[in-house]
C-alpha positions in Angstrom: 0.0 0.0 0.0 0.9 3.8 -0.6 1.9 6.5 2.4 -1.4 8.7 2.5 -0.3 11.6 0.2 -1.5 15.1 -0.3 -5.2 15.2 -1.7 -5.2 17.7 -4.9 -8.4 19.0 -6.6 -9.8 18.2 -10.0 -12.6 17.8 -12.3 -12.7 14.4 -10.9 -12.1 11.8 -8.0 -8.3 10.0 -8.2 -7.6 6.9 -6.3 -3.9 5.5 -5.7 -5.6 1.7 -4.3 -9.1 0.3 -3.7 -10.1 -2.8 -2.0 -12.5 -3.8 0.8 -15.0 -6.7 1.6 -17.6 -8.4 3.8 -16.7 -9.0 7.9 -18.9 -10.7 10.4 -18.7 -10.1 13.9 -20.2 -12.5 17.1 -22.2 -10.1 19.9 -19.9 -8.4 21.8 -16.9 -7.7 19.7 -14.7 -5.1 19.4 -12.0 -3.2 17.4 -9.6 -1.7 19.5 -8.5 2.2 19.1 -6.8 2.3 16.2 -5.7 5.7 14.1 -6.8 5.5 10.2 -4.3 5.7 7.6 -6.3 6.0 4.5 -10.2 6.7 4.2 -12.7 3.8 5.3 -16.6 3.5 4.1 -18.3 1.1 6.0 -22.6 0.0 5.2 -23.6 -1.3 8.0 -26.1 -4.6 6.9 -26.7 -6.6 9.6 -27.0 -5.4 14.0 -25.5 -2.1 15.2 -22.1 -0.4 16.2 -21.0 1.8 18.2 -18.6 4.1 16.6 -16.2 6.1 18.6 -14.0 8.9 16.7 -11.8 11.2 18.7 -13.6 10.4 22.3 -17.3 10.9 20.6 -19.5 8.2 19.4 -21.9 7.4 17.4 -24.5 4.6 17.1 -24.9 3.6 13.9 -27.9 1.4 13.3 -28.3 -1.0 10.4 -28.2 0.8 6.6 -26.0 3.5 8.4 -22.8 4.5 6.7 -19.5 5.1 8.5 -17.0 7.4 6.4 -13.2 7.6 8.1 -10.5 9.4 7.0 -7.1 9.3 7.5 -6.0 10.3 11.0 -8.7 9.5 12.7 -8.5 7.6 16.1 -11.3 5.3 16.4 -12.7 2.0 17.6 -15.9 0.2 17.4 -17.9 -1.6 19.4 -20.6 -4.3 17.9 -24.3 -5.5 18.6 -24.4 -6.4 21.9 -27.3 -8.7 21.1 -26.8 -10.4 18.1 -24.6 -11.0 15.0 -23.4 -7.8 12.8 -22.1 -7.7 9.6 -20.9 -4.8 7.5 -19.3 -4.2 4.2 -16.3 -2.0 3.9 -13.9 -0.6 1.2 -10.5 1.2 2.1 -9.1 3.7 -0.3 -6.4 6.2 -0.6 -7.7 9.6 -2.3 -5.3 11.3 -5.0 -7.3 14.3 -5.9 -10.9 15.0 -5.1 -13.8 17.3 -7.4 -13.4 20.2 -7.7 -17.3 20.9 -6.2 -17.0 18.9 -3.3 -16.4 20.6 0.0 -13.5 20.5 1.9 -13.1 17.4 4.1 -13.1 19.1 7.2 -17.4 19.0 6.2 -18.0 15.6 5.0 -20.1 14.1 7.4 -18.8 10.8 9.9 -22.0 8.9 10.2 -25.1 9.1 7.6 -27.8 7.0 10.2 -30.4 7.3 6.8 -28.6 7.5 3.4 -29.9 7.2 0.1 -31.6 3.9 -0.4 -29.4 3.5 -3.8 -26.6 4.2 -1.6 -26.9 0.2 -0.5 -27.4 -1.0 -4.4 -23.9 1.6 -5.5 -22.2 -0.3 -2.6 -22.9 -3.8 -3.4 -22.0 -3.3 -7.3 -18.4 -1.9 -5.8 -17.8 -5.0 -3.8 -18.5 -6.7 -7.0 -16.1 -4.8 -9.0 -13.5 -5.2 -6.1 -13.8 -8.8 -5.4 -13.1 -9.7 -9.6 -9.7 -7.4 -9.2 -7.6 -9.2 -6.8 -4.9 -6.3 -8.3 -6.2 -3.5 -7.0 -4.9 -3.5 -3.6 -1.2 -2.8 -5.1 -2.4 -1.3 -8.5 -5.1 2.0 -9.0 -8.7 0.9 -10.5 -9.3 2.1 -13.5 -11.6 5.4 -14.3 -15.2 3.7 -14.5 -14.5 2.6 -10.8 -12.9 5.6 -9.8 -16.6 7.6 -11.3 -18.5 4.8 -9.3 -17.2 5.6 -5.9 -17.2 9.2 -6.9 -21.3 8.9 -7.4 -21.3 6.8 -4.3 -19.5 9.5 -1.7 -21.2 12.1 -3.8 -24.4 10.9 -2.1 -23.0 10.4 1.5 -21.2 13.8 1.2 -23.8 16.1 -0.1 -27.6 14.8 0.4 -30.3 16.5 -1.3 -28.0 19.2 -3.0 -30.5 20.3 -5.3 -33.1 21.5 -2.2 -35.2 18.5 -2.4 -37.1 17.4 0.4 -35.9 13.7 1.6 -38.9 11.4 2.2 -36.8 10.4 5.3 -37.8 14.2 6.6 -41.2 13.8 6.1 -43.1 12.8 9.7 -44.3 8.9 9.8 -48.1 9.7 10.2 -47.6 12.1 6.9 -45.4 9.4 5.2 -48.0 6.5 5.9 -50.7 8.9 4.5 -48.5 9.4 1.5 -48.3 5.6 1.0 -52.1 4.8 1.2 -52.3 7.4 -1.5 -49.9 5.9 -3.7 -51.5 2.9 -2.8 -55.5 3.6 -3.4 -53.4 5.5 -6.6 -52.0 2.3 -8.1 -54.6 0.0 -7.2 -58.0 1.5 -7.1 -57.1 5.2 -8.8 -61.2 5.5 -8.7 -61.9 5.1 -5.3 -62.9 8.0 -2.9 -60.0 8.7 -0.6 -61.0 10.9 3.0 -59.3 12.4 4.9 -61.0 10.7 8.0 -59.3 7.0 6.5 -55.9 9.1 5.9 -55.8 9.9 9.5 -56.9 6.1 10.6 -54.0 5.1 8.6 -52.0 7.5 9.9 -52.8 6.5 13.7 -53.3 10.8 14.4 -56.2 13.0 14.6 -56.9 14.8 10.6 -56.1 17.8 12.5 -52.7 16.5 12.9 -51.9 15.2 9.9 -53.3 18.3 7.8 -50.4 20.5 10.5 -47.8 17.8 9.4 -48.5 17.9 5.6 -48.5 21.9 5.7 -45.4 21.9 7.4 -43.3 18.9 5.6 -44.9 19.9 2.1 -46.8 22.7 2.2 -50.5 21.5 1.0 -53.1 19.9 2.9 -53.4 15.9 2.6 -55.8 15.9 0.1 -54.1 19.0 -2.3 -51.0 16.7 -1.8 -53.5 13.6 -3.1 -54.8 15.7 -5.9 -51.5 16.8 -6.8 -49.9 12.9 -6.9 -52.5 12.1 -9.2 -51.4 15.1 -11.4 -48.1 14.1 -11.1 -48.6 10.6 -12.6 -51.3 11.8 -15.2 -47.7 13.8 -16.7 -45.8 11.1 -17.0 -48.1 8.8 -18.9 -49.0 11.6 -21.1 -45.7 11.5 -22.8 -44.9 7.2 -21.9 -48.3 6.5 -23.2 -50.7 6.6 -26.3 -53.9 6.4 -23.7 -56.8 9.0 -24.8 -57.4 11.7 -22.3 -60.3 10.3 -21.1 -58.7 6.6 -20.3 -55.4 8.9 -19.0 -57.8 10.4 -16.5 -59.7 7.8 -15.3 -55.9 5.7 -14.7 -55.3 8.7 -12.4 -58.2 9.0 -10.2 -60.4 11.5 -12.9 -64.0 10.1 -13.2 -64.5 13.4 -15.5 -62.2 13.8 -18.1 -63.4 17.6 -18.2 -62.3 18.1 -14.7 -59.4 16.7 -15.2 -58.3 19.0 -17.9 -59.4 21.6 -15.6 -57.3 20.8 -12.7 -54.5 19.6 -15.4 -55.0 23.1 -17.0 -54.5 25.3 -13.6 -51.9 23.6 -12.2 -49.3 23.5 -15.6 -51.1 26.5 -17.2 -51.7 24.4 -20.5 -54.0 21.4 -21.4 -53.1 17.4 -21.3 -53.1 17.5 -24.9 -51.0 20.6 -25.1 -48.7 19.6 -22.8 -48.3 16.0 -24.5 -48.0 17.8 -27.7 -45.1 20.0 -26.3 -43.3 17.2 -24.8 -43.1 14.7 -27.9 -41.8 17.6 -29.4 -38.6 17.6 -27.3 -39.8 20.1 -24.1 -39.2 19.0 -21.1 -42.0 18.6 -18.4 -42.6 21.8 -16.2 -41.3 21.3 -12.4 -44.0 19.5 -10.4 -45.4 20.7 -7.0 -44.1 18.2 -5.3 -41.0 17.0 -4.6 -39.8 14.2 -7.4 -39.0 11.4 -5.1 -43.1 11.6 -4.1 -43.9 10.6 -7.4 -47.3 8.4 -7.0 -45.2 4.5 -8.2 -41.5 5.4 -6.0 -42.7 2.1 -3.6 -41.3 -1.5 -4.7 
């Protein structure tokens, strides 16, 4: 392995080694103080930790991410109740973007990332565990770009001013779900506010404070406004007539429907799906993106 060297800036991420694996550990375990030489990213699968940097600690539940750097002095302490198992790759950073902020700011424990933050990690294990070279050699530039994306997520969340599901309160996110729910399944049915808040174990007072608060519309705007929010994207992934487009999104009048369409993108279905197969991109929804109405798996 290389001495840790100077990091320089660039238009992209430089590696001098890569490598990194899977480690299962009994209840009770431990890794002793040790100080970091290189940088560490740790996804936490299976139990808990408790990570101690520098005399402070963290407990980092399972999905939680760990990212060390070198120098620090740290030691961890497993599930006390059961088996843990993380994955892990060590690195040694050449040069780092240009855009990304200084170390001194990337955060130590992410307790919630990014769900694709578990699917970018795996595919890196994969890459590492077919080049038995790397330890002694640098990976090559399409690896270098995927852990680039991958501590790009961990290091800057929600960049662009999106609102994270994981922000939104649980009575507003179950709400959310039996929309996207009655949406996919049963787009017709009548959807109340009173069954919102049963879902939602709260009072509809609550929940309509919590939905002004995480998103800024009422429950039942929010509903309307999910069922706007699919109705765009099947206009231009779908040859359905406006009047079966409307009745897929919860629009028993297709009249209405252009209506609501028509106030809330300030042109009709059939202008708007003329406008997009013409190369125009869809006007900014509403809501946030990652509440579009099919996001569950």
């Amino acid at each position: 392995m290389s001495e840790s060297k100077p990091v320089s800036r660039s238009e992209s991420l430089g590696l001098d080694y890569l490598y990194g694996g899977l480690v299962k550990y009994r209840a009770g375990e431990s890794l002793a103080l040790r100080t970091l030489s290189d940088y560490e990213l740790i996804l936490i699968i299976e139990g808990s930790v408790c990570y101690s940097k520098d005399g402070k600690s963290y407990n980092v539940p399972s999905g939680g991410v760990v990212l060390s750097r070198p120098g620090f002095k740290e030691s961890c302490d497993w599930d006390l109740d059961g088996v843990t198992r993380h994955a892990y790759v060590h690195f040694q950073i050449t040069s780092i973007p240009d855009d990304w902020p200084d170390q001194e700011l990337w955060p130590i424990v992410i307790n919630q990332p990014a769900k694709v933050v578990a699917g970018l990690f795996r595919y890196l294990l994969e890459r590492v565990s077919n080049r038995s070279e790397w330890p002694s050699t640098a990976p090559g530039s399409n690896t270098c770009r995927l852990l680039e994306c991958l501590l790009h997520i961990l290091i800057e969340p929600n960049q662009e001013g999106g609102l994270a599901e994981a922000h939104i309160p649980d009575p507003a996110s179950q709400a959310l779900n039996m929309m996207r729910e009655t949406l996919d399944e049963r787009p017709t049915e009548l959807l109340s506010l009173e069954r919102l808040a049963q879902r939602s174990c709260t009072t509809e007072k609550h929940l309509c404070r919590l939905f002004k608060q995480s998103l800024g519309y009422s429950p039942m705007k929010t509903f309307s406004l999910l069922k706007l929010q699919l109705a765009m994207a099947l206009l231009s992934r779908s040859d359905l007539s406006i009047k079966q487009l409307a009745l897929r999104c919860g629009f028993e009048n297709p009249l209405y429907f252009s209506r609501v369409f028509s106030q809330t993108y300030h042109a009709s279905p059939s202008v708007m799906r003329r406008r997009m197969r013409e190369g125009e991109p869809p006007p900014l929804s509403p809501l946030p993106p990652e509440l579009t109405p099919r996001v569950y798996w």
